[in-house]
C-alpha positions in Angstrom: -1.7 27.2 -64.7 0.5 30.1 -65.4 3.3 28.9 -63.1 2.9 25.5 -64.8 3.7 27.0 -68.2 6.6 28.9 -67.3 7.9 25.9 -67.3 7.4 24.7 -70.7 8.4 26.4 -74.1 6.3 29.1 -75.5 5.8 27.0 -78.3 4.2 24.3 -76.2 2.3 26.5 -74.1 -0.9 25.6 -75.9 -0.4 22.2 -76.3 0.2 21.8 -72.2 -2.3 24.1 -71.1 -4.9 21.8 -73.1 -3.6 18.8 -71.3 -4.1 20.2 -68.2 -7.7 21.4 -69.2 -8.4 17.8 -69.6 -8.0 17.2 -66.2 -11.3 19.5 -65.2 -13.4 17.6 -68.1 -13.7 14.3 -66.6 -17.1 13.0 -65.6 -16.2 11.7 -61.8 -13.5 11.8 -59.3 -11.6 8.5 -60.6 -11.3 9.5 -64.2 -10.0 13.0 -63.1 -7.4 11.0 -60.7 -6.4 8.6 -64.1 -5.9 11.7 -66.1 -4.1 13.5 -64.1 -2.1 10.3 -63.7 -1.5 10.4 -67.7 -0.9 14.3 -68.2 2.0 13.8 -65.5 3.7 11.0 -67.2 3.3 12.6 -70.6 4.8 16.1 -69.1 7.4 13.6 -67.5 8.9 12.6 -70.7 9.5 15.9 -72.4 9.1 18.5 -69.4 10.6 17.1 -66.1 10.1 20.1 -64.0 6.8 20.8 -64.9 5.4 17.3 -64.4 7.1 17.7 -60.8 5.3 21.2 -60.3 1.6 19.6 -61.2 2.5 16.2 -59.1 3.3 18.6 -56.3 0.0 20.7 -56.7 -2.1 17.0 -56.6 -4.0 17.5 -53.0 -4.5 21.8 -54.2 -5.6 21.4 -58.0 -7.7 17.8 -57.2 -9.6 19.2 -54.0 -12.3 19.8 -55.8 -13.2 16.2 -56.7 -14.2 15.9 -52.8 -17.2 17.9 -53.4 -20.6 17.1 -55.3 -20.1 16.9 -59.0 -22.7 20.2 -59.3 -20.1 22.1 -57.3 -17.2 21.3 -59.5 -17.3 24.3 -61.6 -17.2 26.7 -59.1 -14.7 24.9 -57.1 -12.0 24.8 -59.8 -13.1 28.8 -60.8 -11.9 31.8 -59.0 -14.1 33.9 -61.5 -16.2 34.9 -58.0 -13.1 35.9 -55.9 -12.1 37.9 -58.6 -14.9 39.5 -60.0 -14.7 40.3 -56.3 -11.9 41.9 -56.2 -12.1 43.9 -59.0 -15.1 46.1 -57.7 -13.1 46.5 -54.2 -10.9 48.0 -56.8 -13.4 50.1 -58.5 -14.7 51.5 -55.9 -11.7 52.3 -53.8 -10.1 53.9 -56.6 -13.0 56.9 -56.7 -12.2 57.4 -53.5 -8.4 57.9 -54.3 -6.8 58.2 -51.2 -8.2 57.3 -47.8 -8.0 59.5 -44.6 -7.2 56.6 -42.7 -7.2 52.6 -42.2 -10.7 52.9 -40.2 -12.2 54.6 -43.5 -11.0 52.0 -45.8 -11.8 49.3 -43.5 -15.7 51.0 -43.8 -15.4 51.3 -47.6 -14.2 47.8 -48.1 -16.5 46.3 -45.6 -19.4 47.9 -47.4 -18.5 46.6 -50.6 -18.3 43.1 -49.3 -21.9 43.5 -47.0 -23.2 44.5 -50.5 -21.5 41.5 -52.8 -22.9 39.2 -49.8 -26.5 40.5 -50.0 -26.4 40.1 -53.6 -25.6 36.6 -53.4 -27.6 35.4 -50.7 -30.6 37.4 -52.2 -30.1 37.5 -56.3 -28.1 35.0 -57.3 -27.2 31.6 -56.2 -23.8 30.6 -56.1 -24.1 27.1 -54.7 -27.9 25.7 -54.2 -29.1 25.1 -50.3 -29.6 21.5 -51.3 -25.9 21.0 -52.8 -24.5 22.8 -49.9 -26.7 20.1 -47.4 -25.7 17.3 -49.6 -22.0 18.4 -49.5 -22.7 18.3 -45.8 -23.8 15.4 -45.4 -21.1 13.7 -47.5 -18.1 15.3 -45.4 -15.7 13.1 -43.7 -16.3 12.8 -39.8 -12.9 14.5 -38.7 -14.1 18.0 -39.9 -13.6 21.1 -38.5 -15.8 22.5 -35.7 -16.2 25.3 -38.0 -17.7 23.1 -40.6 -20.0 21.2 -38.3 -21.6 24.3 -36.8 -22.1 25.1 -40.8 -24.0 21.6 -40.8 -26.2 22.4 -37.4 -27.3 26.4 -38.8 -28.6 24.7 -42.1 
C-alpha cells in the first residue's frame, strides 16, 4: 500500500488507499477480481503509474482469494509476522550486544520455539478444520512440501 501511494498526490492519498481497501471487502473471489478490475481503471484515468504498480501486484495482493473465505483475514494481514518481529526486537535489545552469531541464533530461536508454542497451544491462528479444508481444495500440482502437510494432518 505504501509503495502504491507514493505514487499518487498527498492530497489523494486517502481517497486511493480507500479504493484499494475495497478490494479486501468483497464477499467471494469473483467480486474481489471485478473490483480490482474497476479500482485499476479508475487509478488508470487520473494516476497511470500507480494503476500499473497495483496491475502488476495482481497474482501477490489477490493470492489470498485461493484460500477458504475464513482464512482471508489473516492472509491479507501481516499483523502476526509483525507482532513477531517486534518481540525478536524486544528481547534482543535487553541483551544489547551479542557475544557471537551462535548466541543470537539461541536467543532468536528461543523466542520463535516460544511464539510457536503459544500458537499451537493458546491461540488459534487458522482452525485444524480450515487448514484440512484448505487442503483439500488445493490444486493437484502442489508442492511436495504441501502434500506431506496434507498426509501429517
Amino acid at each position: 500500500m505504501r509503495n502504491l501511494l507514493t505514487h499518487v498526490p498527498k492530497a489523494t492519498q486517502t481517497f486511493v488507499a480507500t479504493m484499494v481497501r475495497s478490494i479486501f471487502a468483497q464477499p467471494d473471489q469473483d467480486t474481489v477480481l471485478e473490483q480490482h478490475a474497476r479500482v485499476c481503471a479508475q487509478l488508470e484515468e487520473r494516476f497511470p503509474a500507480a494503476a500499473e504498480l497495483l496491475a502488476e501486484a495482481t497474482p501477490d495482493l489477490l493470492a489470498f482469494t485461493h484460500f477458504p473465505k475464513e482464512h482471508w483475514r489473516q492472509l491479507w494481514s501481516n499483523n502476526s509476522l509483525e507482532r513477531l518481529n517486534k518481540e525478536i526486537r524486544r528481547r534482543t535489545d535487553v541483551v544489547g550486544i551479542s557475544p557471537d552469531r551462535a548466541s543470537i541464533i539461541r536467543l532468536v530461536g528461543a523466542v520463535l520455539a516460544e511464539q510457536h508454542d503459544e500458537w499451537a497451544v493458546a491461540r488459534r491462528y487458522l482452525s485444524a478444520e480450515s487448514i484440512a479444508k484448505a487442503l483439500a481444495e488445493a490444486p493437484v500440482d502442489e508442492p511436495e512440501e504441501v502434500m506431506a502437510i496434507a498426509e501429517a494432518a
